[in-house]
BAGUMI-55823 format. One record per residue (C-alpha): residue number from 1; residue in one letter; z, y, x. Coordinates in Angstrom, 2 decimals. Each point is the difference from the previous one (the first is absolute). Layout:
% BAGUMI-55823
<node NUM,'A',<Z,Y,X>>
...
This chain:
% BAGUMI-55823
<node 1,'X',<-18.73,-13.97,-32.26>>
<node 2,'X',<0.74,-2.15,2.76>>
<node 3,'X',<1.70,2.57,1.99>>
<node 4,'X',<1.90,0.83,-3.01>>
<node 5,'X',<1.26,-3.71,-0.54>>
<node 6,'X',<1.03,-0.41,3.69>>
<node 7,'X',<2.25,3.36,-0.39>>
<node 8,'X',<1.77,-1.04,-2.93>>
<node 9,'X',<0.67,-3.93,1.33>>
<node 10,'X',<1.16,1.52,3.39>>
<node 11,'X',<2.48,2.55,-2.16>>
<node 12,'X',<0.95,-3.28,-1.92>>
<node 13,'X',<0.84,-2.18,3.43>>
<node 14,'X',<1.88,2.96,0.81>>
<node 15,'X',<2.30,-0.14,-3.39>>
<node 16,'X',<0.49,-3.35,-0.07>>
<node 17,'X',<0.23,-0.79,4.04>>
<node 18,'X',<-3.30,-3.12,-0.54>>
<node 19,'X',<-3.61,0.60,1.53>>
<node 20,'X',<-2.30,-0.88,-2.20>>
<node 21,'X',<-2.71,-2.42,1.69>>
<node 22,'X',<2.57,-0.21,2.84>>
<node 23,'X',<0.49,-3.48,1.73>>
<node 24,'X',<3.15,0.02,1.96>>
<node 25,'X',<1.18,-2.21,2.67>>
<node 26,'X',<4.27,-0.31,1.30>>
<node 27,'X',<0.46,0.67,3.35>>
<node 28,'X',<3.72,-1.21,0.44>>
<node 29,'X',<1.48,3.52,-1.57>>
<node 30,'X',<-2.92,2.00,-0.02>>
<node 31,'X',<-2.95,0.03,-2.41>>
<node 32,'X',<-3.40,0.77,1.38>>
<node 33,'X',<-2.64,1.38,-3.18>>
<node 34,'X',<-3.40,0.01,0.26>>
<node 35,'X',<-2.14,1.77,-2.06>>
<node 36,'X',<-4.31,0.50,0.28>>
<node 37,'X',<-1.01,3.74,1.55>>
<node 38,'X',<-1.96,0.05,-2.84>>
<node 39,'X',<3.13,0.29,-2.18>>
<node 40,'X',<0.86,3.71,1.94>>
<node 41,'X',<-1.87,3.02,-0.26>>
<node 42,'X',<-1.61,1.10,2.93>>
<node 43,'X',<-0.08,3.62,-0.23>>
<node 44,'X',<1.36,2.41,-1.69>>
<node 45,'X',<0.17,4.01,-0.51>>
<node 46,'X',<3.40,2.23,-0.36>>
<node 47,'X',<0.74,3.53,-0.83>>
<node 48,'X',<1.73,1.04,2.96>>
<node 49,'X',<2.24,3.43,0.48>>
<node 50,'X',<-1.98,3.23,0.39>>
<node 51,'X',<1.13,1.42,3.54>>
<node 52,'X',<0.56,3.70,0.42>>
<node 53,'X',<-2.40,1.84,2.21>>
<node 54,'X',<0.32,3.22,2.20>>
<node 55,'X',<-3.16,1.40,1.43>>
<node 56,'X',<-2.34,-2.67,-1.30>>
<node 57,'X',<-2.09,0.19,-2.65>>
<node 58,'X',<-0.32,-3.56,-1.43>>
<node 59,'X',<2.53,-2.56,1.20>>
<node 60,'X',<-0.23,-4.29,0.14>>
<node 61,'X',<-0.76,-1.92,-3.24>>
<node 62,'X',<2.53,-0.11,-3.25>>
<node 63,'X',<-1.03,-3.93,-0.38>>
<node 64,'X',<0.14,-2.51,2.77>>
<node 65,'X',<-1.82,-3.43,0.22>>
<node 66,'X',<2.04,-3.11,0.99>>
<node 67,'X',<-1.23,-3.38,0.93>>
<node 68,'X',<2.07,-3.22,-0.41>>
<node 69,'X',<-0.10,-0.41,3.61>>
<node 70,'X',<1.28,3.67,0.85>>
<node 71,'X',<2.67,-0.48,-2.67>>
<node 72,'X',<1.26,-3.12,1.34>>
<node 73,'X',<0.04,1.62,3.70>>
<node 74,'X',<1.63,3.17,-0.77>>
<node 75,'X',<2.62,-2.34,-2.09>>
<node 76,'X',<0.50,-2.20,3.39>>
<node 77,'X',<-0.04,3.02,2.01>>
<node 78,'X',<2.65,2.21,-1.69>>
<node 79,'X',<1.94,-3.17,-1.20>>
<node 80,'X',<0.31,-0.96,4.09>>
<node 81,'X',<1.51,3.52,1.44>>
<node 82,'X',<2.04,-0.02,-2.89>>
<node 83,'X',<2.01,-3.36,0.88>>
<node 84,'X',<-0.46,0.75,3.87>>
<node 85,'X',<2.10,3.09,-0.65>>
<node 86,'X',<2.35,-1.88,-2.45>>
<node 87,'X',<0.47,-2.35,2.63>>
<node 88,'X',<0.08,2.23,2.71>>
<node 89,'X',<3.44,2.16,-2.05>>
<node 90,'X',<1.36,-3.63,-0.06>>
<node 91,'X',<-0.63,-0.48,3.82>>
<node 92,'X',<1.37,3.64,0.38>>
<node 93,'X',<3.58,-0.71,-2.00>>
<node 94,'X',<0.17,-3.19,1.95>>
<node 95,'X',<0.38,1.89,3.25>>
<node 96,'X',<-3.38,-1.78,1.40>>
<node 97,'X',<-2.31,2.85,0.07>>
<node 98,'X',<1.96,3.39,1.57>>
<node 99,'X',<-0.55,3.95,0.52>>
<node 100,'X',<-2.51,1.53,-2.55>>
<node 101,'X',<-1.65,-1.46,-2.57>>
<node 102,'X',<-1.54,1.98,-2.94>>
<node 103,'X',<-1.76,-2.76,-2.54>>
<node 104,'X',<-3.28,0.94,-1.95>>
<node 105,'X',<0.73,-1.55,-3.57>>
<node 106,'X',<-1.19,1.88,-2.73>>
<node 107,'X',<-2.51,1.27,1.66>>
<node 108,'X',<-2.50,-2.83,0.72>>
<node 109,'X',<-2.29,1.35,-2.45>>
<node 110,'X',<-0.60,2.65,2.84>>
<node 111,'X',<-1.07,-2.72,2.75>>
<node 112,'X',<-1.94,-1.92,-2.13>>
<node 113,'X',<-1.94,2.43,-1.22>>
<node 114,'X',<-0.92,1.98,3.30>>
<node 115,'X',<-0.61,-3.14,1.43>>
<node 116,'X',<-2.93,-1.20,-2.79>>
<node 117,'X',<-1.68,3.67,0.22>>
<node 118,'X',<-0.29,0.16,3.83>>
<node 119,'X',<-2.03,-1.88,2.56>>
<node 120,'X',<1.95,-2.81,1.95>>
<node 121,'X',<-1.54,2.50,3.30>>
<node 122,'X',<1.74,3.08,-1.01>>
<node 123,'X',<3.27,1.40,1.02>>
<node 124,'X',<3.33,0.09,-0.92>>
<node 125,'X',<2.80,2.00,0.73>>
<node 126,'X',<3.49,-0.34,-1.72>>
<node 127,'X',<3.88,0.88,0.30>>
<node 128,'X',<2.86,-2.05,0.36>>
<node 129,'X',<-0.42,-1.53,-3.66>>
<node 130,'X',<-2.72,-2.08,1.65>>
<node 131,'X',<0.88,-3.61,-0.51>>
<node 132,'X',<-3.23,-0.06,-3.05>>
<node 133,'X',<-2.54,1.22,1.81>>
<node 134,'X',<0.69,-2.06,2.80>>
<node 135,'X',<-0.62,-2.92,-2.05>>
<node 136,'X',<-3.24,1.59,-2.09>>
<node 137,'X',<-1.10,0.52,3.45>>
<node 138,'X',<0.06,-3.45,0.79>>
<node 139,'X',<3.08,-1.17,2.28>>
<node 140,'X',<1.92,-3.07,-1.92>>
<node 141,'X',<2.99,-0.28,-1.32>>
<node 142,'X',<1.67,-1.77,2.81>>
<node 143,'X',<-1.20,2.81,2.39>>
<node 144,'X',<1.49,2.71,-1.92>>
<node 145,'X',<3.64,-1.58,-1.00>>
<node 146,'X',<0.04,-1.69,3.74>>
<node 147,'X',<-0.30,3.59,1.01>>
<node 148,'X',<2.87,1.45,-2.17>>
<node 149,'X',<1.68,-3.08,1.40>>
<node 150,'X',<-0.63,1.37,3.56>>
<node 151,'X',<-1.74,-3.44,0.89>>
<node 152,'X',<-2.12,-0.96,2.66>>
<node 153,'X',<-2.93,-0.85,-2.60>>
<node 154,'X',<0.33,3.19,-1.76>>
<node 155,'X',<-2.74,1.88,-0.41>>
<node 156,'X',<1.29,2.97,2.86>>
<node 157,'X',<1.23,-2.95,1.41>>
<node 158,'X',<3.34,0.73,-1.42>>
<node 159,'X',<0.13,3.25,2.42>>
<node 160,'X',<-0.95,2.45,-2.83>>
<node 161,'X',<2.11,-0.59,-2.95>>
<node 162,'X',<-0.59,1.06,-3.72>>
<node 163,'X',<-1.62,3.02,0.63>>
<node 164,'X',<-2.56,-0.93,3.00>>
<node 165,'X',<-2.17,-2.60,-0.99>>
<node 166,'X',<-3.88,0.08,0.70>>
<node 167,'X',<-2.90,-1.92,-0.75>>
<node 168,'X',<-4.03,1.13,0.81>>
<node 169,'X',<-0.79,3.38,-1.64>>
<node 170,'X',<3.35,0.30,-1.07>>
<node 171,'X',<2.48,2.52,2.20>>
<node 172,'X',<3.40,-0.65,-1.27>>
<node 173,'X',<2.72,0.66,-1.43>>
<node 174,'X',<1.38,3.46,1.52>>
<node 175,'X',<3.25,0.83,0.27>>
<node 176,'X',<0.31,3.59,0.45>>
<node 177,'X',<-0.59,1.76,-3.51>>
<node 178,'X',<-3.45,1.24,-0.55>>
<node 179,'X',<-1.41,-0.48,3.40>>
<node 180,'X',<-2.31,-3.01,-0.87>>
<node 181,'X',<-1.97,3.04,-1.77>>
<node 182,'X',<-1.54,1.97,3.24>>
<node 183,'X',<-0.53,-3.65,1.46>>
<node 184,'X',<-2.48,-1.21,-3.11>>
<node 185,'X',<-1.81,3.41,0.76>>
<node 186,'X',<-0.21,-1.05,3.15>>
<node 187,'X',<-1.49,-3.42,-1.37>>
<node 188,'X',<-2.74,1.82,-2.06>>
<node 189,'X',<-1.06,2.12,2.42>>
<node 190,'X',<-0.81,-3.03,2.00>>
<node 191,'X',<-1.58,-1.32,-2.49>>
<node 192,'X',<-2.27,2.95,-0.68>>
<node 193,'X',<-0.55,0.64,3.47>>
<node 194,'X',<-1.23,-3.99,0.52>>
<node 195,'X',<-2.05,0.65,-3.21>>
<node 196,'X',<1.41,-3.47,-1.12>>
<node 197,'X',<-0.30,0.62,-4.01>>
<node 198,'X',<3.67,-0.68,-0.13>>
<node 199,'X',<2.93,1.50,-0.83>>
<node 200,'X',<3.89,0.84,0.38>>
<node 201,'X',<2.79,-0.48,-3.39>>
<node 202,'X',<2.96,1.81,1.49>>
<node 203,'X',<2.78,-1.05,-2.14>>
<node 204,'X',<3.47,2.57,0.08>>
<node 205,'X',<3.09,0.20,-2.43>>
<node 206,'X',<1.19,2.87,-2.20>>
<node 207,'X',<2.16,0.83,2.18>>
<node 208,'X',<-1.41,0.52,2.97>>
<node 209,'X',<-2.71,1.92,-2.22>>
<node 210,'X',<1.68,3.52,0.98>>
<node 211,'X',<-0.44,-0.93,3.42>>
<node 212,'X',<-1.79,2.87,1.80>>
<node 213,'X',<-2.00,-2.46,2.03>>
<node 214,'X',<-1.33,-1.07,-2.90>>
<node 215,'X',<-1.65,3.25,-0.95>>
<node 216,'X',<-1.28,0.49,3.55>>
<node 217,'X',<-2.00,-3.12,0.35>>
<node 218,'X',<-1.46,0.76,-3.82>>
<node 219,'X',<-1.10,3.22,1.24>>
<node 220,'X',<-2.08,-1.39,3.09>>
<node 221,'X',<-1.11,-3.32,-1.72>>
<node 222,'X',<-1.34,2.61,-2.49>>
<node 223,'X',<-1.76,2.26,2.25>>
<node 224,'X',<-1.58,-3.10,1.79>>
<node 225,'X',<-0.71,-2.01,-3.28>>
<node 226,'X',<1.68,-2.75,1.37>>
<node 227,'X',<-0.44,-3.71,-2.09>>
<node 228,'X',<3.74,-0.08,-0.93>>
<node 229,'X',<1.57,-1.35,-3.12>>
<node 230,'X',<3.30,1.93,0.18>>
<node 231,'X',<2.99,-2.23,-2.40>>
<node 232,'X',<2.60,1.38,-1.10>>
<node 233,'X',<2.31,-3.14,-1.40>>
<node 234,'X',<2.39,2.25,-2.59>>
<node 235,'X',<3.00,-2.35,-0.69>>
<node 236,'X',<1.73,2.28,-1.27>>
<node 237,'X',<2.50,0.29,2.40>>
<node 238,'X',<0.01,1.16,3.32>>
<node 239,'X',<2.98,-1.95,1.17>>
<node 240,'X',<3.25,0.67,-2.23>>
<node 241,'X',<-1.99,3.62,-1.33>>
<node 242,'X',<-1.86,0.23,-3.05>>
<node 243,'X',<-3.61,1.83,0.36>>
<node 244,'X',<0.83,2.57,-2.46>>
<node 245,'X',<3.12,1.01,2.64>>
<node 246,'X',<-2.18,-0.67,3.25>>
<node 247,'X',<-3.51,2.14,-0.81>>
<node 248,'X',<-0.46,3.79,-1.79>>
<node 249,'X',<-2.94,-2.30,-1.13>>
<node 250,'X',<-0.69,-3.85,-1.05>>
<node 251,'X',<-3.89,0.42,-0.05>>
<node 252,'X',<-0.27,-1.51,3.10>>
<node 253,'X',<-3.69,-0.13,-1.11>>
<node 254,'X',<-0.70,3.37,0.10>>
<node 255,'X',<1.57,-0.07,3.47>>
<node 256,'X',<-3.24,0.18,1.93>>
<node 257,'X',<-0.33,3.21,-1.34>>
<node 258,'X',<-3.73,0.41,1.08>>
<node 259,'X',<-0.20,-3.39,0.58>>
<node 260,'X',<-0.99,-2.17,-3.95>>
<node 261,'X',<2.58,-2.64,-1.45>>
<node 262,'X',<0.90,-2.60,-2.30>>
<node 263,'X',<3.22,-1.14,-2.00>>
<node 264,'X',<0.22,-3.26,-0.43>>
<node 265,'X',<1.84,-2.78,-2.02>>
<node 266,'X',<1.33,-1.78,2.78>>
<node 267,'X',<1.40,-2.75,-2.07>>
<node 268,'X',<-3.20,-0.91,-1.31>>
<node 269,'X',<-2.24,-2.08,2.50>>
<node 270,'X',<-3.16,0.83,-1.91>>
<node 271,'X',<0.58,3.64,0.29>>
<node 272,'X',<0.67,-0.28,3.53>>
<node 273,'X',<-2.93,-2.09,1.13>>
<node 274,'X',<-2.35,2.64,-2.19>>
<node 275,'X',<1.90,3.15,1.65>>
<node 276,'X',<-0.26,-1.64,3.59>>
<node 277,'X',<-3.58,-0.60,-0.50>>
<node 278,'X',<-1.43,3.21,-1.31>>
<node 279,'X',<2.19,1.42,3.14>>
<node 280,'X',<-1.34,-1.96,2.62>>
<node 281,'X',<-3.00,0.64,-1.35>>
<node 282,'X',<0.24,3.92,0.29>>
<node 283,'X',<0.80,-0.81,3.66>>
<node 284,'X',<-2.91,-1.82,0.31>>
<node 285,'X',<-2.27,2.43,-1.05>>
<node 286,'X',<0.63,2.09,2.36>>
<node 287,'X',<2.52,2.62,-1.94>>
<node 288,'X',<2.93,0.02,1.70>>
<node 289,'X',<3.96,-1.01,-0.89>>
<node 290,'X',<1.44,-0.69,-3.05>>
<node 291,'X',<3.48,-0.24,-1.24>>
<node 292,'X',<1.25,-2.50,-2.41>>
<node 293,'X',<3.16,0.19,-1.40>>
<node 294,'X',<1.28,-3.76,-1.17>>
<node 295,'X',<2.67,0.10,-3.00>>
<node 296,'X',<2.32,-3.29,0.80>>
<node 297,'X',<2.97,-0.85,0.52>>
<node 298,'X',<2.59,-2.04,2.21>>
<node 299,'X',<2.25,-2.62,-1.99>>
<node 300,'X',<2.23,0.02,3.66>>
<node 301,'X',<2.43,2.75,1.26>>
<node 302,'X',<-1.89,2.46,2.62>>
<node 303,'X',<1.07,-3.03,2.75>>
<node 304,'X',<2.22,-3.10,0.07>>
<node 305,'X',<3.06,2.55,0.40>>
<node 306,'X',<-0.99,1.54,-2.65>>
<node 307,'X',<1.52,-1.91,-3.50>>
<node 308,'X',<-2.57,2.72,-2.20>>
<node 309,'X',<2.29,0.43,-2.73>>
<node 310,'X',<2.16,3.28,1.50>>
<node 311,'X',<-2.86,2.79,-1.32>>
<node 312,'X',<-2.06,-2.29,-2.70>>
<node 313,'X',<1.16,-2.29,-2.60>>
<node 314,'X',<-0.04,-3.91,-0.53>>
<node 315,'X',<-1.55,0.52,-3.34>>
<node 316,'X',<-2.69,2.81,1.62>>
<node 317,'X',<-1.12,-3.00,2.19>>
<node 318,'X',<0.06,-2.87,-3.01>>
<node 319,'X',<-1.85,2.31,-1.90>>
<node 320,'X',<-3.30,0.58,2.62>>
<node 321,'X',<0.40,-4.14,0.62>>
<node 322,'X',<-0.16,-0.83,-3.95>>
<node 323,'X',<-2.91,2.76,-0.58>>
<node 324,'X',<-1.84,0.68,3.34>>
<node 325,'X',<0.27,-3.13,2.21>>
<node 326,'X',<-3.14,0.02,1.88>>
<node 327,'X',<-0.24,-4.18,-0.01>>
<node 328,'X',<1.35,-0.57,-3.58>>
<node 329,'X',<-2.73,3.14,-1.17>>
<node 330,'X',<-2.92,-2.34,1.72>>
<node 331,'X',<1.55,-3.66,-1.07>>
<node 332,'X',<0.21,2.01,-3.78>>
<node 333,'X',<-4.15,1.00,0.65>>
<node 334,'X',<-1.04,-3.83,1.02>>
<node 335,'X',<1.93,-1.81,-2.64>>
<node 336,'X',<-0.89,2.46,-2.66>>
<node 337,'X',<-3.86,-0.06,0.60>>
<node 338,'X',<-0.07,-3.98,0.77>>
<node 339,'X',<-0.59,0.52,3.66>>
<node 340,'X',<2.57,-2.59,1.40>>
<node 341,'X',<2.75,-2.47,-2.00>>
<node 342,'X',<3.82,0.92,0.39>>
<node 343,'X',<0.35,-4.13,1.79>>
<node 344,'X',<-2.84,1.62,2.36>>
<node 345,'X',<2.00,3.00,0.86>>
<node 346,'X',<3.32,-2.26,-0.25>>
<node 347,'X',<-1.87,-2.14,2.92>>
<node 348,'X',<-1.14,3.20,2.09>>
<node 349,'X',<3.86,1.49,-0.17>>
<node 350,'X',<1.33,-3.91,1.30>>
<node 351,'X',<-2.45,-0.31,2.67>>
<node 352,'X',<1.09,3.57,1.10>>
<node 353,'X',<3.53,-1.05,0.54>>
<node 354,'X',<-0.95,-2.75,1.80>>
<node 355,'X',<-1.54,2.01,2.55>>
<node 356,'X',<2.23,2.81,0.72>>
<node 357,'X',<2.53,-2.86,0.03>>
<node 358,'X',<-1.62,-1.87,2.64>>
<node 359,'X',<-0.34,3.70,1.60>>
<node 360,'X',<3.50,0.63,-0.21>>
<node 361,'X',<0.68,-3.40,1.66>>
<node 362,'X',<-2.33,0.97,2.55>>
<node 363,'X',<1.51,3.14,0.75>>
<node 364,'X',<3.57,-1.26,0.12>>
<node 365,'X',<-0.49,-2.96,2.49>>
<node 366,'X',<-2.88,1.99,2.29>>
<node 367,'X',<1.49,0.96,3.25>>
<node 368,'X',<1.22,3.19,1.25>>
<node 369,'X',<-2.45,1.77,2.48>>
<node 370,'X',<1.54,-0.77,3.35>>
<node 371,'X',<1.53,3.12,2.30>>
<node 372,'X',<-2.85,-0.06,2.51>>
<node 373,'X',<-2.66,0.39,-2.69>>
<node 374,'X',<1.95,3.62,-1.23>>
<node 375,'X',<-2.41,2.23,2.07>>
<node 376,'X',<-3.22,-1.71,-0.70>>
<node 377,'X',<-2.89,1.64,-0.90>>
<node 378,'X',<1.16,3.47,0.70>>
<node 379,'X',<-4.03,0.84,0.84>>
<node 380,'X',<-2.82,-2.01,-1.77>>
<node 381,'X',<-1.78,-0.88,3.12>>
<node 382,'X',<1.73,0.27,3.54>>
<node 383,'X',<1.19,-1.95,2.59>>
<node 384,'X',<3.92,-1.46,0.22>>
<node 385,'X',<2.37,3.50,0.55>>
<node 386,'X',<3.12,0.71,0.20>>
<node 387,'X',<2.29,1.30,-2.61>>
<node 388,'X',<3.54,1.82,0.57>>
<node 389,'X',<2.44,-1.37,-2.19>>
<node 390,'X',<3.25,1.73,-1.17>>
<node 391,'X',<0.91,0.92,3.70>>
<node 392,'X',<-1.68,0.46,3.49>>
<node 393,'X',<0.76,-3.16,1.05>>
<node 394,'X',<-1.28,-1.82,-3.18>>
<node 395,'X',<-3.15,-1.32,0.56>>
<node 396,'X',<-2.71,-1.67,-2.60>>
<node 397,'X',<-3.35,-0.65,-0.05>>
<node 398,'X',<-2.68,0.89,-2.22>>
<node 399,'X',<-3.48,-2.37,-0.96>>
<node 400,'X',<-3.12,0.83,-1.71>>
């Protein structure tokens, strides 16, 4: 009965814009609420999409548990990339950050829910879209937009640009299409050959799913049952080309062929922490690779060059953001079920600006590299050498 009371006051605050029980205090403009945890409920259970299986015969769970605490993190987590890319396409049209630049919005449900399924000891391997998991992975904010700034504090420092940004356990951000694939083989089977317990998620796009690299490494990480979470991150679009143009087939599932895989609402965190966990968890146990196909989408063009509404319409896009949005599907799942107040959220998306602000101020006012630093840390470990430059006679020199 309880329970019952708190859900129908917290719809009522909600209606009318009051908290019941709420003591507020001004802070100049802003108004701070505080409310007992004992109002919120801590846990809750949600029917989550069933995913589509290919060579398995039962797949993860149709209902997911969520804590207050995971809610609230997932909200902070997908509610950050979001504004980092926002800010970064304002950075972008400003002329501050320059060369490529493909933003991740839409798609945080993706990161965030990877992230909360795997081990902060396993391995990640990504494309160019990489600015997400470069935060999920752990560098901040002011790393990641200082390095799109090409700043000396950047997390490459500001030598590697949008797509080459690295953190422990996390490889990048590739550039060439589809060749991070091979290399998160290459991770697992270092993994499995250090008998660590731990495994690879090597993340690729639709469209560098036809990619005959692609189906070489699945054939060897199959025949040595190698602990790799192969991602396939369907946007969509593969560029400016719609899948149905781009593949003979969109079950990029069923890929593997020989090797068992998921289909996955990529939209929905929930579905893609419970996906990402019953894969890693095949890894673990020893049965080899599995693909996982991830159903999102990108609210951005392909790039920054890239305005995304030559081959897809504004009102294709509107529609996904006012029925699919990843962050306004999870904000919808706290309010709904008393988990957090809509002044709590309201304080979580303020503090957020604040920070990539402060990033973005960072990143904007952070020196350039200097010259003689360019050649730096050519080798991990070896002493001062000398690097040619553009001609014979240009000389530079190269530290550890």
């Amino acid at each position: 009965m309880k329970t019952m009371l708190a859900i129908i006051s917290n719809a009522l605050c909600r209606i009318t814009g009051k908290n019941a029980g709420a003591q507020t205090v001004s802070e100049g403009a802003r108004v701070v609420v505080s409310r007992s945890l004992s109002d919120f409920t801590p846990q809750a259970t949600f029917d989550i999409k069933r995913c589509d299986l290919h060579g398995l015969e039962a797949g993860p769970p149709v209902r997911a548990e969520l804590t207050r605490e995971q809610g609230l993190q997932y909200y902070r987590t997908m509610q950050t990339v979001r504004r980092m890319e926002l800010k970064a396409d304002q950075l972008y049209k400003q002329k501050i950050i320059r060369g490529f630049c493909h933003l991740y919005d839409g798609q945080e449900a993706c990161a965030a829910g990877i992230e909360a399924a795997i081990n902060p000891s396993d391995h990640l391997i990504t494309a160019y879209r990489a600015h997400g998991f470069t935060f999920t992975r752990g560098v901040p904010i002011k790393e990641i937009l200082a390095e799109l700034t090409g700043r000396k504090g950047g997390v490459a420092k500001g030598k590697g640009g949008s797509m080459h940004m690295y953190a422990p356990h996390f490889y990048g951000g590739n550039g060439i299409v589809g060749a991070q694939v091979p290399l998160g083989a290459g991770i697992a089977l270092a993994c499995q050959y250090q008998g660590n317990n731990q495994i690879c998620v090597t993340l690729y796009g639709d469209g560098a799913a036809n990619q005959g690299q692609i189906f070489e490494t699945f054939n060897m990480a199959a025949l040595w049952k190698l602990p790799c979470v192969f991602v396939c991150e369907n946007n969509k679009y593969g560029m400016g080309t719609s899948v149905e143009r781009a593949a003979a087939s969109t079950d990029y599932y069923k890929r593997g062929d020989f090797i068992p895989g998921l289909r996955v609402d990529g939209m929905d965190v929930l579905c893609v922490r419970e996906a990402a966990r019953f894969a890693a968890d095949h890894c673990r146990a020893g049965k080899g690779p599995i693909v996982m196909e991830l159903q999102t989408y990108r609210y951005h063009g392909h790039s920054m060059s890239d305005p995304g509404v030559s081959y897809r319409t504004r009102e294709e896009i509107q529609e996904v953001r006012s029925k699919s949005d990843p962050i306004s599907m999870l904000k919808e799942r706290l309010l709904g079920n008393n988990m957090a107040s809509a002044e709590e959220l309201k304080e979580i998306d303020i503090q957020i600006r604040k920070e990539v602000e402060d990033a973005a101020q960072y990143a904007t006012s952070d020196p350039e590299p200097p010259l003689d630093e360019l050649c730096n840390h050519v080798f991990a470990s070896s002493p001062p050498l000398e690097v040619r430059g553009t001609n014979p006679w240009a000389r530079l020199k190269s530290v550890s």
